[in-house]
DOVO-31894 format. One record per residue (C-alpha): residue number from 1; residue in one letter; x, y, z. Coordinates in steps of 0.02 Angstrom, whole numbers. Layout:
<nodes>
<NUM,'a',<X,Y,Z>>
...
</nodes>
This chain:
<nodes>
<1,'x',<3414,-123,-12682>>
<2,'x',<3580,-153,-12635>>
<3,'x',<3700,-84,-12779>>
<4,'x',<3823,37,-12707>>
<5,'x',<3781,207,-12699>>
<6,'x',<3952,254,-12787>>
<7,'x',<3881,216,-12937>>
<8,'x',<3903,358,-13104>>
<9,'x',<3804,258,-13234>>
<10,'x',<3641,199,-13235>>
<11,'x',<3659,25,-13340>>
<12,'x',<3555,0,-13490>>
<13,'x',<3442,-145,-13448>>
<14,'x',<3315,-105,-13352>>
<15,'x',<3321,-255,-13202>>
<16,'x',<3505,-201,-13178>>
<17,'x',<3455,-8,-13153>>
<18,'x',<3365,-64,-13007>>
<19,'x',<3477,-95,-12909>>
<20,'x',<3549,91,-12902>>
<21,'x',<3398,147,-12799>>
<22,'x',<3476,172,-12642>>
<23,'x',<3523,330,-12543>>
<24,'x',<3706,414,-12555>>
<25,'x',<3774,454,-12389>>
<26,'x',<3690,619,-12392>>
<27,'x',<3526,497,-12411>>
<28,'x',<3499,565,-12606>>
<29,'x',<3418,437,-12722>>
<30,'x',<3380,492,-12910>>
<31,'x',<3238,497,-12947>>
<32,'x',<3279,391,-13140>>
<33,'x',<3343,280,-12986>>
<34,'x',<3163,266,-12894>>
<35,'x',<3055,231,-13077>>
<36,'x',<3197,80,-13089>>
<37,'x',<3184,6,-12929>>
<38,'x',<3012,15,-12946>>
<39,'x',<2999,-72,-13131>>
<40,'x',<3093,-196,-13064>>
<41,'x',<2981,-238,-12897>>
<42,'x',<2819,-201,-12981>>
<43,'x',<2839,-209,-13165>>
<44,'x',<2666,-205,-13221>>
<45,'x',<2579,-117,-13081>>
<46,'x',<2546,74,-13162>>
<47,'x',<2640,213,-13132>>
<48,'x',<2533,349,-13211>>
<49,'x',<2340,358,-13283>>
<50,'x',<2285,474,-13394>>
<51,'x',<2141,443,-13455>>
<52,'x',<2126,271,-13527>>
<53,'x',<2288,248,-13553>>
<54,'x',<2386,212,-13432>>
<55,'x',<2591,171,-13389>>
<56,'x',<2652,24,-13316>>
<57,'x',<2827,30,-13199>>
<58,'x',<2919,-57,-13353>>
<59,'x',<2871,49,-13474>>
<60,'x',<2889,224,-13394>>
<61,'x',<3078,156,-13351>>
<62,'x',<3096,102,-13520>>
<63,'x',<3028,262,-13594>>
<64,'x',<3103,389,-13476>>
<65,'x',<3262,315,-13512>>
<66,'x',<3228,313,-13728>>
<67,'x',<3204,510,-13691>>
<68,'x',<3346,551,-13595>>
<69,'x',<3461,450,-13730>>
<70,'x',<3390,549,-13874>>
<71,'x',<3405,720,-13768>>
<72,'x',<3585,666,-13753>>
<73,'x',<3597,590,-13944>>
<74,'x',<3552,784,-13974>>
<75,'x',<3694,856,-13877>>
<76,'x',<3564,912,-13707>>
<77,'x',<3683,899,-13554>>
<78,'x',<3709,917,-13375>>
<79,'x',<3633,1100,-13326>>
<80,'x',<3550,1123,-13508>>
<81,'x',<3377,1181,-13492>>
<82,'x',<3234,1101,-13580>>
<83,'x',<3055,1167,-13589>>
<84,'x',<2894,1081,-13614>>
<85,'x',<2718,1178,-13647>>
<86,'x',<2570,1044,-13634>>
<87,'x',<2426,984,-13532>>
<88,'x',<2452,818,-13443>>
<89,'x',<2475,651,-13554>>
<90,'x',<2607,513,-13529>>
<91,'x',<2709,574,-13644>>
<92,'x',<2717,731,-13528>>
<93,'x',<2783,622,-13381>>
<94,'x',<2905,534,-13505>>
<95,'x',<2974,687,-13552>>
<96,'x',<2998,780,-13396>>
<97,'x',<3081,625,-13288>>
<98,'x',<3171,594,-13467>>
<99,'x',<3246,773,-13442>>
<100,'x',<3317,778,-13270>>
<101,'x',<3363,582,-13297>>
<102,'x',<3514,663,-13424>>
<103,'x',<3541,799,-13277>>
<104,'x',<3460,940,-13380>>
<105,'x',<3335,1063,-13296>>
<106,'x',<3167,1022,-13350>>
<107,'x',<3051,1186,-13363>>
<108,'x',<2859,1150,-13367>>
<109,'x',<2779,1327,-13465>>
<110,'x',<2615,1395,-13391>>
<111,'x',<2476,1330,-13559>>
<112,'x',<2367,1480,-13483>>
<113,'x',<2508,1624,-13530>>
<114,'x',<2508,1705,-13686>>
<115,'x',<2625,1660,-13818>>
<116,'x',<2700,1845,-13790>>
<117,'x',<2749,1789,-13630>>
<118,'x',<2815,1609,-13680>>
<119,'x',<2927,1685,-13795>>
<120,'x',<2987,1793,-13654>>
<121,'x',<3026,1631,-13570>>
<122,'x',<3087,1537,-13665>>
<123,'x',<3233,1663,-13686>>
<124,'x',<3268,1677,-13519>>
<125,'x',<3289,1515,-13489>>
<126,'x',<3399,1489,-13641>>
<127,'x',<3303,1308,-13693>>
<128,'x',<3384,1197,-13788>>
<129,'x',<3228,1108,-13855>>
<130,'x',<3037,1149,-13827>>
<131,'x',<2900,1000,-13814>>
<132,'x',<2752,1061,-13883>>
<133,'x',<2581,979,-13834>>
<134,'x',<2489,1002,-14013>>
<135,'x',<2353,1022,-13900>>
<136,'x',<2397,1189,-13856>>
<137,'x',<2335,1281,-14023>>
<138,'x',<2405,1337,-14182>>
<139,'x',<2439,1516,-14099>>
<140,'x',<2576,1407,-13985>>
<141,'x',<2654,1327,-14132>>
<142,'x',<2666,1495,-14219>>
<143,'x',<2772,1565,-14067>>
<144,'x',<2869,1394,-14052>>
<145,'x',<2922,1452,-14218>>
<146,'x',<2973,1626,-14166>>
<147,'x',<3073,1576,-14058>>
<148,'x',<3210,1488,-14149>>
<149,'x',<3207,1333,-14015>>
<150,'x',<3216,1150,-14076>>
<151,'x',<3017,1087,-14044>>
<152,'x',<2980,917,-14035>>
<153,'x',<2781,879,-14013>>
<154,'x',<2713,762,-13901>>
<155,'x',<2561,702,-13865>>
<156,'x',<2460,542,-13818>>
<157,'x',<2543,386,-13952>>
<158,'x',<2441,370,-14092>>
<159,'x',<2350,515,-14061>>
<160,'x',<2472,672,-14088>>
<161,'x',<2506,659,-14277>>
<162,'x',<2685,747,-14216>>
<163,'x',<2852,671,-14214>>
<164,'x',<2892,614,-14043>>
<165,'x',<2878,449,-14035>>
<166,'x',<2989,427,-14183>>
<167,'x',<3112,558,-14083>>
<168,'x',<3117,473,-13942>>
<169,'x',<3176,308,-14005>>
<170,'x',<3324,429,-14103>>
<171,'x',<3444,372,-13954>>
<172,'x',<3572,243,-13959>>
<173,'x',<3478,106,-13854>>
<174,'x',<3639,56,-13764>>
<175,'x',<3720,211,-13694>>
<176,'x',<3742,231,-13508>>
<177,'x',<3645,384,-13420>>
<178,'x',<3734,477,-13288>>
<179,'x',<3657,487,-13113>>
<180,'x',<3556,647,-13083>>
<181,'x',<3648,758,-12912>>
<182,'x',<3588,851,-12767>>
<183,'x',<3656,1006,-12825>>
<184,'x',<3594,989,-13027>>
<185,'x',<3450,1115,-13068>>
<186,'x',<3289,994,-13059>>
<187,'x',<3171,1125,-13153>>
<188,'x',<3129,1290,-13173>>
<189,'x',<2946,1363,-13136>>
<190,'x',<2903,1529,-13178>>
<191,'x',<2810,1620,-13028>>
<192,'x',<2627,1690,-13088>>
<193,'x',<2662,1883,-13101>>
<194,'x',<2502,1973,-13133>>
<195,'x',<2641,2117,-13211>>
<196,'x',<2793,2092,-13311>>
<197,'x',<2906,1975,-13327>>
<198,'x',<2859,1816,-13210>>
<199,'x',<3018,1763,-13111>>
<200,'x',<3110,1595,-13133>>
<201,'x',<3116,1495,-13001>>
<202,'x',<3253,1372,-12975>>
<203,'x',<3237,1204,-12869>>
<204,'x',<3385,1089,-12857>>
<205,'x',<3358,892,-12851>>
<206,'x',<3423,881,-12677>>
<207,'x',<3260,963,-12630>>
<208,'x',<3158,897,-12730>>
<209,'x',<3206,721,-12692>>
<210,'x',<3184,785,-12493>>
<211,'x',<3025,835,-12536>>
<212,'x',<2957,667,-12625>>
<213,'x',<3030,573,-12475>>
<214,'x',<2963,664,-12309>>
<215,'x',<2826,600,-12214>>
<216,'x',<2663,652,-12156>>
<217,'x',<2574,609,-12319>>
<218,'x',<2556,423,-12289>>
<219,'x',<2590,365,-12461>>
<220,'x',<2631,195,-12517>>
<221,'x',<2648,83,-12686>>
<222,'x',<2444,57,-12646>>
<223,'x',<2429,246,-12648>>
<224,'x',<2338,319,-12808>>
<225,'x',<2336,509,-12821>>
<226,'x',<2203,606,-12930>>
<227,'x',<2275,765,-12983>>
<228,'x',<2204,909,-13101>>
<229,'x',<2303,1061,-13060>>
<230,'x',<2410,1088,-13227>>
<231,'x',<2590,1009,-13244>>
<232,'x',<2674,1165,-13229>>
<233,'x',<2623,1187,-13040>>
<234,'x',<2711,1157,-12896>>
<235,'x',<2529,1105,-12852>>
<236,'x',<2547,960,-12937>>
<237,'x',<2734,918,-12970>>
<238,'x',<2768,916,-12783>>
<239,'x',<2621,758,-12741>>
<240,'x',<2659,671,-12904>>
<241,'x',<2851,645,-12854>>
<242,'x',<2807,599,-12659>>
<243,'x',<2678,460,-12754>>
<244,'x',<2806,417,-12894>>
<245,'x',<2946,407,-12735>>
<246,'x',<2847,270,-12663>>
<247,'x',<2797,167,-12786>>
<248,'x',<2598,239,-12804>>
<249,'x',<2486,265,-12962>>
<250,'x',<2471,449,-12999>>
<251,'x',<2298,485,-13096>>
<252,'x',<2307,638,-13220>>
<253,'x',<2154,750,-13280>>
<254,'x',<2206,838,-13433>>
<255,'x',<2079,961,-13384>>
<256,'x',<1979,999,-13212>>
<257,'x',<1811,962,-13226>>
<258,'x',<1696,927,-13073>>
<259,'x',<1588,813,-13129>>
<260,'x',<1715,694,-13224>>
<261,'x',<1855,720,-13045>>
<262,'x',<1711,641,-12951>>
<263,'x',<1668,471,-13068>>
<264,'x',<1859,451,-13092>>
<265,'x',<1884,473,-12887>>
<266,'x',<1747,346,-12867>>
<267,'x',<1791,222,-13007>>
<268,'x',<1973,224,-12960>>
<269,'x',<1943,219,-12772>>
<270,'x',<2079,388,-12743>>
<271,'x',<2139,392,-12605>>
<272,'x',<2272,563,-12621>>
<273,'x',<2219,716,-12699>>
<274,'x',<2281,904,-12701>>
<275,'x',<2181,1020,-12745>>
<276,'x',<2158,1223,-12744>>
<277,'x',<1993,1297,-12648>>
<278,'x',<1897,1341,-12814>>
<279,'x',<1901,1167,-12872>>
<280,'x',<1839,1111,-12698>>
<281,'x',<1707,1233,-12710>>
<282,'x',<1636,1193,-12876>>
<283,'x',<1634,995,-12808>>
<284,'x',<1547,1031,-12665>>
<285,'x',<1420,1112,-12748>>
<286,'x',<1418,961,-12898>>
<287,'x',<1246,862,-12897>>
<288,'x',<1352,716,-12915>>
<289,'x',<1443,763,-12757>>
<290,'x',<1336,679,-12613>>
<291,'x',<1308,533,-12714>>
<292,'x',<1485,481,-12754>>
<293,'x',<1579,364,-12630>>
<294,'x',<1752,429,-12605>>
<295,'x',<1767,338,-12477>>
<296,'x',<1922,281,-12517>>
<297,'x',<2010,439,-12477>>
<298,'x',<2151,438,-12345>>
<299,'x',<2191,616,-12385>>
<300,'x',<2150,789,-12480>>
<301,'x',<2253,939,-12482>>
<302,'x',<2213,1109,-12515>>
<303,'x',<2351,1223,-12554>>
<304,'x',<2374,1373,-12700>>
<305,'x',<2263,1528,-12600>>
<306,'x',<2173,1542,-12445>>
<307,'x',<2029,1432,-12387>>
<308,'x',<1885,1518,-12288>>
<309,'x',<1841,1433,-12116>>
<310,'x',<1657,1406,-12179>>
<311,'x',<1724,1283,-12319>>
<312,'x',<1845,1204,-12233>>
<313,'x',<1687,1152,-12089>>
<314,'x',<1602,1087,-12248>>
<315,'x',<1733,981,-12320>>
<316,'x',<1743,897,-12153>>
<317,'x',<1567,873,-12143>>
<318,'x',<1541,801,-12318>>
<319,'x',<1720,732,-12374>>
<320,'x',<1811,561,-12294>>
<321,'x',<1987,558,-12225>>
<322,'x',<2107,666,-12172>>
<323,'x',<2091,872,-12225>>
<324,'x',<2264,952,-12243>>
<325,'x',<2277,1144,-12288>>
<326,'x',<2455,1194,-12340>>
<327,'x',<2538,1348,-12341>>
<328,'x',<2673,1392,-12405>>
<329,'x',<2761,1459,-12570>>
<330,'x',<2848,1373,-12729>>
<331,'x',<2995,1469,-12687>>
<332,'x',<3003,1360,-12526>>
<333,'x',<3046,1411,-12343>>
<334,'x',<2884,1438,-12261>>
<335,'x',<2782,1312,-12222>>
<336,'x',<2642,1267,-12129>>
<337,'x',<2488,1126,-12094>>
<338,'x',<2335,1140,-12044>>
<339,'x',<2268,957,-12000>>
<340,'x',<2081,1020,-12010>>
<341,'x',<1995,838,-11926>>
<342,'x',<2128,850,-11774>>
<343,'x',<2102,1036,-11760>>
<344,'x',<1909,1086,-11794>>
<345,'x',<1931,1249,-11665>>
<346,'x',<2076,1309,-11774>>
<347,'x',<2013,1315,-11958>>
<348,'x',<2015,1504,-11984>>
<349,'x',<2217,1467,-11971>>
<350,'x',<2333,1388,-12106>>
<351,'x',<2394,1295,-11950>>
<352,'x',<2560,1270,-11857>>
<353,'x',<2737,1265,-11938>>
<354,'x',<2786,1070,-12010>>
<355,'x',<2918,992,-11919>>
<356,'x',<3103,1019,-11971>>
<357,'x',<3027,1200,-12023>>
<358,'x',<3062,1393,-11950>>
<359,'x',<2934,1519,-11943>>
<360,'x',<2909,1671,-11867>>
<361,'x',<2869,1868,-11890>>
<362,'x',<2973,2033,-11915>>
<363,'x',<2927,2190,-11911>>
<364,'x',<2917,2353,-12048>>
<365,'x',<3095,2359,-11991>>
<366,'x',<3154,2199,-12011>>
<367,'x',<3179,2141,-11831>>
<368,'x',<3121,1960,-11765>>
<369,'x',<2952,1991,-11644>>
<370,'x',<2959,1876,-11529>>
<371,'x',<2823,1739,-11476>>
<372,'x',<2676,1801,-11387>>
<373,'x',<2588,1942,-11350>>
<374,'x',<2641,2135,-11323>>
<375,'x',<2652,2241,-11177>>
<376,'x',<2460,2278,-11199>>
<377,'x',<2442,2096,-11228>>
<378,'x',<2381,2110,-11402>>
<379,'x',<2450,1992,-11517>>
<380,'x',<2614,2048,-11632>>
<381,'x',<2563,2060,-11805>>
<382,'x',<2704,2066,-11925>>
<383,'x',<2790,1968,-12097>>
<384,'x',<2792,1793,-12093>>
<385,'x',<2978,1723,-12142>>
<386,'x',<3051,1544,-12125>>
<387,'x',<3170,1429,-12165>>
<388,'x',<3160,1240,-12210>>
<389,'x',<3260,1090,-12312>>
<390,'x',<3117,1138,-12469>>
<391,'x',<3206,1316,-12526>>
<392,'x',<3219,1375,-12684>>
<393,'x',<3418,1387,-12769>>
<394,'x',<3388,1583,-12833>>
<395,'x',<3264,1659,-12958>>
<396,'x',<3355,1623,-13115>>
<397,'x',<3453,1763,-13182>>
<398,'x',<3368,1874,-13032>>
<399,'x',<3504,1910,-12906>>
<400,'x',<3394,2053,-12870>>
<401,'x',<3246,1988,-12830>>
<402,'x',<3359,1819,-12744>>
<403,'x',<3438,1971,-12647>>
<404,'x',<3253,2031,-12598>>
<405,'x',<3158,1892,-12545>>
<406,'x',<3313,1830,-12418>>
<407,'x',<3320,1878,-12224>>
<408,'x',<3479,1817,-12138>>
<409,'x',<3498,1795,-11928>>
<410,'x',<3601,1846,-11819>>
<411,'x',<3705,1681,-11829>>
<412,'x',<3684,1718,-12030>>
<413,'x',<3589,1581,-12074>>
<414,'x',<3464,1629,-12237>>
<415,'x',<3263,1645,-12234>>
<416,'x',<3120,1679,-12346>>
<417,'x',<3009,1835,-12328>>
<418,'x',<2844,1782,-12396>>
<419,'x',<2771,1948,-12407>>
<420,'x',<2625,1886,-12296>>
<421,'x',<2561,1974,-12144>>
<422,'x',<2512,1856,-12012>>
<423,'x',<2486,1814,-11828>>
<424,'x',<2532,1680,-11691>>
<425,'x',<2402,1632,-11584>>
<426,'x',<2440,1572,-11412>>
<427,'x',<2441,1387,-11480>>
<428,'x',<2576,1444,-11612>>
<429,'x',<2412,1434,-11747>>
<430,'x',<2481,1548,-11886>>
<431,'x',<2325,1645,-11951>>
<432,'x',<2360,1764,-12121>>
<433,'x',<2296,1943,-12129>>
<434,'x',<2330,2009,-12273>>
<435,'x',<2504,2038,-12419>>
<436,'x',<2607,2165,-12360>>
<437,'x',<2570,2261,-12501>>
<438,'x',<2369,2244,-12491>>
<439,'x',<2377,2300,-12299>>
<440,'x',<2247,2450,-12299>>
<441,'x',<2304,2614,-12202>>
<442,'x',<2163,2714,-12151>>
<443,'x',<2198,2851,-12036>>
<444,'x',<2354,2791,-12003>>
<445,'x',<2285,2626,-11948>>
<446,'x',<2325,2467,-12016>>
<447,'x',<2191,2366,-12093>>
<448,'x',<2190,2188,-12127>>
<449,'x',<2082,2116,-12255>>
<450,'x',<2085,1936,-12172>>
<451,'x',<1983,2020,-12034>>
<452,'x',<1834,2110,-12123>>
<453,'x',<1825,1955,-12257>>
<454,'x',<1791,1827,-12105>>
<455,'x',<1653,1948,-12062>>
<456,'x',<1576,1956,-12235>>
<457,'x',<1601,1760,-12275>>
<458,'x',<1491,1713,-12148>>
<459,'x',<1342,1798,-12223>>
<460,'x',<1241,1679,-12263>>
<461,'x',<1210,1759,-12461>>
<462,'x',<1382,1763,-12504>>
<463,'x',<1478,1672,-12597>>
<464,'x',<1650,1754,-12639>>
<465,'x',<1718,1919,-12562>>
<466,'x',<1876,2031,-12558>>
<467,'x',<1928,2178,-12472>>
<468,'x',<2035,2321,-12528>>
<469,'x',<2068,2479,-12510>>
<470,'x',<2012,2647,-12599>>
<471,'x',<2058,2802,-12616>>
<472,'x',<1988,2927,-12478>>
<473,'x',<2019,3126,-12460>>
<474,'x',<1982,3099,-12276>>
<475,'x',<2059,2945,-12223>>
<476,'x',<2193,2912,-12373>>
<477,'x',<2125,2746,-12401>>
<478,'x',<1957,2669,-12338>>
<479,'x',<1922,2477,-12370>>
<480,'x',<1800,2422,-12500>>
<481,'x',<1714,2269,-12515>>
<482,'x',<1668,2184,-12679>>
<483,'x',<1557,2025,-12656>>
<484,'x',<1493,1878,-12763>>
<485,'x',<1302,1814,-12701>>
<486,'x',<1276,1655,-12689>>
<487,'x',<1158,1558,-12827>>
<488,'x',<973,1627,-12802>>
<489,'x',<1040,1770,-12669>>
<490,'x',<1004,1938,-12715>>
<491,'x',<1114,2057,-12593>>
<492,'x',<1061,2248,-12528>>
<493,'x',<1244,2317,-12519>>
<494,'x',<1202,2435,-12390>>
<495,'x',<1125,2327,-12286>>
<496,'x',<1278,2218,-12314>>
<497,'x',<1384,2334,-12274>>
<498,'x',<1279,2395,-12120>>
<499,'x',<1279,2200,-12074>>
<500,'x',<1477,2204,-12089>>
<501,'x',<1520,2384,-12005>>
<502,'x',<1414,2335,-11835>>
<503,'x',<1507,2187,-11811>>
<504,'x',<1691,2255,-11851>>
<505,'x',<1806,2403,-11768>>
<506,'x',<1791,2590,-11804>>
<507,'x',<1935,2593,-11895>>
<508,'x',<1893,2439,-11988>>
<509,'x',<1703,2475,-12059>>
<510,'x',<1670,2449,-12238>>
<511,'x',<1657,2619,-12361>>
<512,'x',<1530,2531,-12474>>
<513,'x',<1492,2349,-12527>>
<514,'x',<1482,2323,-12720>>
<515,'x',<1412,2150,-12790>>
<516,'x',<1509,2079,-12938>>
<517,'x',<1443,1934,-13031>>
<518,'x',<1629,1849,-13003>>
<519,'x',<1800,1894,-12948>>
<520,'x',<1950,1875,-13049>>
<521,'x',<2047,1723,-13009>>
<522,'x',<2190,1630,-13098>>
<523,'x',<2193,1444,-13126>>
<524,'x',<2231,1419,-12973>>
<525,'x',<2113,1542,-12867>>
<526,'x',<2214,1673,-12817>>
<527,'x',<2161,1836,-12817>>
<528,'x',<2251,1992,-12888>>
<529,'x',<2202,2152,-12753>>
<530,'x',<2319,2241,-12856>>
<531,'x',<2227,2223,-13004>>
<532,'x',<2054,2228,-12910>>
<533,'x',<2118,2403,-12839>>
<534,'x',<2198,2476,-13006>>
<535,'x',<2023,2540,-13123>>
<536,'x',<1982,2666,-12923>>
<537,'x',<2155,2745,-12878>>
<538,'x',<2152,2740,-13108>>
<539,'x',<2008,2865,-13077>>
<540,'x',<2069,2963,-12925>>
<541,'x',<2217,2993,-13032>>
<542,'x',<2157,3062,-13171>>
<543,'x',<2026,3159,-13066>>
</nodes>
């Protein structure tokens, strides 16, 4: 890899494109660059698995490259944006790494939205052309339709019935493709609003290429990542790239399913995965799950919504390698690890900031706390914000909201506010509390959920709790519990909540404990406490 890094043009045969796989003096590398250094050092050793099929080095160089000439044949450009609705299939990675390879902003659309909301989308990021995953239902299509956009489907070859493969060959086989830069709009991923319109956020490949190259991960071309978080995740783009950037095989599930992630982790000997806490919940509890070797696994993530202390004891109990809770948000900024094996005392925490990363708290008014404890020797409570090489560029079209989530230093330099409300133990453990806008104010007291929920998870007949806060004509608010029993539990609420109240603070004891057969989560386990809370201040309201 030895080509010089002044390079503009990516030649057209693919040994030659190799060669351009080496880092500007700012240390950027495309990543059209990485796929060809790779097809040329390991041709036929596979790139991506979905499936049975699968995608050899080569042929993902060969194909990326077919679909960024036909974007270009088709007048898509540096800065254009480009959409793509599917679940995962090689002809989703094609397309995506075709996008950016022609400097265009790829934007991966949430399959789980409704076509309403797509629409919405897809006008606000002005797309130039749509792939549509057939997949996704006629009631997709019909929107595609709406919305005026060029759609190409795309599917798995010989399976789709559509016209992509036919498309993608549409590009003159010869033309040169312009190197991808730092500052060029990667993608854009639109944040998971549980109200209005979701917000575009906008990552540059500068970060993204930081982000598939730092280390900590300990992949390598022998690496092979099982993923099943959908394609239009952070969850999952930002493992696939730091596999793709070294030369590892990246393992797809269209869909999550417990039972089939656990014969594909043994067959294929994984040894990466990310994963949110619901999916490692429903494995855990899989009959299948004792008796499948995964031993090969070096290391599993958990990242997307909190992780109780309970489960994360039980993954280290049950599960091989390295346990590695993230924190942190797509919009970038804040981040934080929790390496559970190296730190069993600390696993009710999300863990200490990652190197080359700034975190720390303000308060209601905006001013830095500092480390430690207070007068009183209580530890400061306040908003977690950061700053870190993985930030976002803006919220597209949001200067607004851009404006809002940004906290600037004395000397200037720009944060993110995360909206969290956390605490620094004396270790510098970050543990979460609650969203600023879910903290509970009884009495003029503050009330974290984080604390009651720790309470109420270690009861040994539930499953799944959440904490938040009613109206009350004494108090204002008082919290509320709502609880999921666990499989052949049957739960007495008020002995629950008499269980709960003796072992918390006066300020802090429970109203009432209601048992719901499940909690609302989204595809990737978070929970809504706005949307929890709505139906009782609904009532109190109209009362």
């Amino acid at each position: 890899m030895t080509t010089p890094a002044t390079a503009t043009a990516i030649p057209a045969a693919t040994a030659a494109t190799a060669a351009t796989a080496v880092p500007d003096e700012s240390g950027f590398i495309p990543f059209l660059c990485m796929i060809a250094a790779h097809a040329q050092s390991n041709p036929q050793g596979i790139a991506f698995r979905v499936d049975k099929r699968t995608l050899d080095w080569r042929t993902l160089h060969e194909r990326v490259a077919q679909v960024a000439r036909a974007l270009a044949a088709g007048g898509v450009g540096k800065g254009d944006k480009v959409a793509v609705l599917g679940f995962p299939s090689l002809a989703y990675v094609e397309c995506l790494f075709g996008i950016v390879a022609t400097r265009a902003c790829v934007v991966p659309l949430p399959v789980s939205a409704s076509a309403e909301t797509l629409q919405a989308m897809l006008a606000d990021c002005e797309a130039r052309l749509l792939f549509l995953d057939p997949a996704c239902g006629e009631a997709m299509a019909q929107m595609a339709a709406r919305s005026s956009v060029r759609v190409v489907r795309f599917g798995e070859d010989g399976e789709d019935g559509g016209d992509y493969t036919a498309w993608r060959a549409s590009g003159a086989s010869g033309a040169p493709l312009l190197v991808a830069q730092p500052g060029d709009a990667f993608n854009i991923i639109y944040s998971s609003g549980t109200t209005g319109m979701p917000k575009g956020i906008v990552h540059l490949h500068g970060m993204r290429q930081r982000q598939a190259q730092r280390n900590g991960f300990g992949f390598s071309m022998h690496s092979r990542t099982l993923l099943s978080t959908p394609m239009y995740s952070n969850t999952t783009i930002t493992p696939m790239i730091g596999t793709l950037a070294n030369g590892g095989e990246c393992i797809l599930m269209r869909k999550f399913d417990a039972g089939r992630y656990l014969g594909l982790a043994a067959a294929l000997r994984a040894t990466h995965t990310m994963l949110v806490p619901v999916q490692y919940k429903r494995l855990l509890a899989h009959p299948d799950f004792d008796g499948s070797d995964l031993s090969a696994f070096e290391l599993s993530q958990s990242t997307g919504a909190p992780m109780d202390a309970a489960m994360k004891r039980e993954i280290l109990a049950r599960w091989p390698g390295r346990f590695l809770e993230v924190y942190g948000m797509t919009e970038g900024g804040v981040s934080c690890f929790l390496d559970a094996r190296a730190h069993p005392g600390k696993l009710g925490t999300v863990g200490t900031p990652v190197h080359g990363t700034e975190v720390f708290l303000i308060d209601e008014a905006g001013n830095k706390l500092p480390p430690g404890v207070d007068a009183e020797g209580r530890e400061r409570i306040g908003e977690v914000v950061g700053r870190s090489p993985f930030m976002m560029a803006g919220y597209h079209k949001r200067p607004d909201a851009t404006a809002e989530i940004r906290w600037y230093d004395e000397q200037g330099r720009m944060h993110h506010r995360t909206g969290d409300i956390g605490r620094f133990d004396e270790d510098g453990f970050l543990t979460l509390l609650d969203r600023s806008k879910d903290v509970i104010i009884s009495g003029g007291n503050n009330i974290y959920a984080a604390d009651i929920e720790a309470v109420l998870s270690r009861h040994a007949d539930v499953q799944d709790c959440a904490v938040i806060g009613v109206p009350s004509a004494e108090w204002g608010e008082s919290p509320l519990a709502l609880v999921v029993a666990r499989p052949g539990a049957r739960i007495d609420a008020v002995a629950l909540r008499d269980w709960v109240n003796a072992q918390v603070g006066k300020t802090q004891r429970l109203l009432a404990v209601e048992v719901r057969d499940e909690l609302p989560r989204s595809h990737l386990g978070k929970l809504s406490k706005k949307e929890l809370r709505a139906p009782y201040w609904q009532k109190a309201g109209a009362a």
